[in-house]
C-alpha positions in Angstrom: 7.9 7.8 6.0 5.6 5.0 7.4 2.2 3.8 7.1 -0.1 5.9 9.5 -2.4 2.9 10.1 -3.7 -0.3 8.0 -6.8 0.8 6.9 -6.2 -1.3 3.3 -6.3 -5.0 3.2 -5.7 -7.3 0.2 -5.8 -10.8 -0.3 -6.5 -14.3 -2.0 -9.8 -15.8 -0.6 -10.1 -19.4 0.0 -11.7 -21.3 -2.4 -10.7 -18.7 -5.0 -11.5 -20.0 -8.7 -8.4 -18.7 -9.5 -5.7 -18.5 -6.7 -2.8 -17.9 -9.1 -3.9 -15.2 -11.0 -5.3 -13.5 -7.6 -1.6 -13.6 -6.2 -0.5 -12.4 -9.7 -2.8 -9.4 -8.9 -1.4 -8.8 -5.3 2.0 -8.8 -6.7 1.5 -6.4 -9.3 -0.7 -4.0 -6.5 2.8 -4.8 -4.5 5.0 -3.3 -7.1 7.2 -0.2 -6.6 5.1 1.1 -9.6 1.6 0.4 -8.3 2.4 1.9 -4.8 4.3 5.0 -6.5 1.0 6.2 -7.5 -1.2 4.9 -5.1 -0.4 8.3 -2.5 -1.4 10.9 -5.0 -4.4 9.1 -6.3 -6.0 6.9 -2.9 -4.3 9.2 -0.7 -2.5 6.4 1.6 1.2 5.7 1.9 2.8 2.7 -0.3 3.2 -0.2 1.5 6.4 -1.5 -0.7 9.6 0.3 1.0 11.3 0.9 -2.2 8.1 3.2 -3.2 9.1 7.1 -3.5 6.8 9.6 -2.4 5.8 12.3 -4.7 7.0 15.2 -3.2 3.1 17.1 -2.1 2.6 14.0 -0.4 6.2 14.6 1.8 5.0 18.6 2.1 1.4 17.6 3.2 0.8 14.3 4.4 0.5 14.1 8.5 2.5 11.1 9.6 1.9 10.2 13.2 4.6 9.8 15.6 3.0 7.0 16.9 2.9 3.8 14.6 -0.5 1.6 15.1 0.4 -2.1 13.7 -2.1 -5.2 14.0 -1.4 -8.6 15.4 
């Protein structure tokens, strides 16, 4: 399954007091872990393609048939 939209934005600000540990925290909100849970407790689908869904999200989640991407 696919993202329905992108709703969710993260990212590193410029002029961040502290770039490094801000991409330290993308990566780990990036990680197969992280986005494993993320669908049962934000209700959104995992970015990170090796993410499994937990199977109520499969049964009830709507996916549209019709991807919306930016850019």
């Amino acid at each position: 399954m696919a993202p329905a939209s992108a709703d969710e934005f993260a990212g590193v600000l410029k002029g961040a007091k502290n770039p490094d540990l801000a991409r330290k925290f993308i990566d780990f909100m990036l990680s197969q872990k992280f986005q494993e849970d993320m669908p049962l407790q934000m209700f959104v689908f995992p970015v990170n393609p090796q993410a499994k869904l937990p199977e109520a999200f499969v049964k009830y989640a709507q996916v549209l048939k019709t991807q919306h991407r930016l850019g």
